[in-house]
C-alpha positions as CSV (number, residue, x, y, z in Angstrom):
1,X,-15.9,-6.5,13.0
2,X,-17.8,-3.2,13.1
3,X,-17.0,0.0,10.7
4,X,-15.3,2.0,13.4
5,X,-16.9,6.0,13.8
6,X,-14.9,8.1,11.3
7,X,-14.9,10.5,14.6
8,X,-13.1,7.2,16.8
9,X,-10.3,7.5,14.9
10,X,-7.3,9.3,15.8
11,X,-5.5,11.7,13.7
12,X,-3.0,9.3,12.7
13,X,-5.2,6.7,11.9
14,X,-7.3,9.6,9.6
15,X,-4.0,10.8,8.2
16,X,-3.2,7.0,7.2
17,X,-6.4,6.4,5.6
18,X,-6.2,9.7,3.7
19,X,-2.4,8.8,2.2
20,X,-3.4,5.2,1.4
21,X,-6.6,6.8,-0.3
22,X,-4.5,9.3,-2.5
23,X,-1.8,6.9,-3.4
24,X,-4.6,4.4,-4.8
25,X,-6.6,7.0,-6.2
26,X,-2.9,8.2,-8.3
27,X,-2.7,5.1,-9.3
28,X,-6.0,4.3,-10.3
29,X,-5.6,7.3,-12.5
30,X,-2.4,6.5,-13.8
31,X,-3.7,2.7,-15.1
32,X,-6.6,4.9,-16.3
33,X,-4.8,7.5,-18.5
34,X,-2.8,4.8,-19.6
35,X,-5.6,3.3,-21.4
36,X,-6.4,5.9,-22.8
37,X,-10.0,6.0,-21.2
38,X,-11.6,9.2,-19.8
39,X,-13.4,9.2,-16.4
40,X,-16.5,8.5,-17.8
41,X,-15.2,5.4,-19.9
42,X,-14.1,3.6,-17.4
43,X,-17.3,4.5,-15.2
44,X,-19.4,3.1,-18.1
45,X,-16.5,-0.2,-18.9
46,X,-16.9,-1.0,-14.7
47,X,-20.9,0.0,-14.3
48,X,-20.7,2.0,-11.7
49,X,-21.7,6.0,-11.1
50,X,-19.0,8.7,-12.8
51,X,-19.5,10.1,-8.8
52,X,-18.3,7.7,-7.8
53,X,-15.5,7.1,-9.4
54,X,-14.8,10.9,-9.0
55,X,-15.0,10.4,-5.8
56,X,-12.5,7.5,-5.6
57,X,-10.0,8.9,-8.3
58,X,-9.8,12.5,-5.7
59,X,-9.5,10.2,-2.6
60,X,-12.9,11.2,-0.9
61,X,-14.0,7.3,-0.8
62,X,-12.3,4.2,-0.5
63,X,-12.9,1.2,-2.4
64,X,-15.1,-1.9,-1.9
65,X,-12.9,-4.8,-2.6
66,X,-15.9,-6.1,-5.1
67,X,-15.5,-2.2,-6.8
68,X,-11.8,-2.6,-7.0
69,X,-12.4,-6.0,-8.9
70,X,-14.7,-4.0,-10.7
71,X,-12.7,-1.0,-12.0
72,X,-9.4,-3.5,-12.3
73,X,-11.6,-5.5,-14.6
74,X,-12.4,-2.7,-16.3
75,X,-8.9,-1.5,-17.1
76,X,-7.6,-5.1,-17.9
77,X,-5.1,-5.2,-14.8
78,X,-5.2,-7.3,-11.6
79,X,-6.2,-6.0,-8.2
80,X,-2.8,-7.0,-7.2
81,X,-1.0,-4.3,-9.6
82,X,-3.5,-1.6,-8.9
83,X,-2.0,-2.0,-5.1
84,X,1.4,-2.4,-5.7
85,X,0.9,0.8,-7.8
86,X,-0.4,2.2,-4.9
87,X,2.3,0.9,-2.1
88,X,4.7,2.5,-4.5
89,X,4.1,5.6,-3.1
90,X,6.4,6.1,-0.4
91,X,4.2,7.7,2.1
92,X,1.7,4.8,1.8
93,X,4.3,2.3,2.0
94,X,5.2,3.9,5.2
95,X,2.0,3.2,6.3
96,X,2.2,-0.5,6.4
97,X,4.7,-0.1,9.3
98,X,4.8,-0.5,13.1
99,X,2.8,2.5,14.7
């Protein structure tokens, strides 16, 4: 299936996709400050760009699933807790409802 336009989606599919991104990117930080690892640790520990990650970690970008293998890998902690994390959040968890 083709990456839809960001400008073909609507406002509630953009307002999804911006709360999912924030409640990942909290908990992404919150496995990360829990290892004690700065930004620039786990960039190095999961080879990718420190941009990058910034740019995950503030909700600007979304993941790759290879990256989130990556970065999980990285922090010693399964894909699978990294999401729950995330669908902690209520507002995220709201988003796996009926439209």
């Amino acid at each position: 299936m083709p990456k839809p336009k960001p400008d073909s989606l609507t406002p509630h599919q953009r307002w999804e996709r911006d709360v999912r991104r924030q409640a990942l990117a909290a908990a992404l930080i919150a496995a990360r400050e829990q290892q004690g690892l700065t930004r620039a640790e786990l960039a190095e520990r999961a080879r990718i760009d420190r941009t990058m990650l910034y740019r995950i970690e503030t909700g600007r970008t979304s993941l790759s699933v290879d990256l989130l293998w990556d970065v999980c890998r990285a922090l010693g902690i399964t894909p699978s807790a990294l999401l729950a994390a995330a669908e902690a959040d209520d507002a995220a968890a709201q988003t796996l409802g009926d439209d």
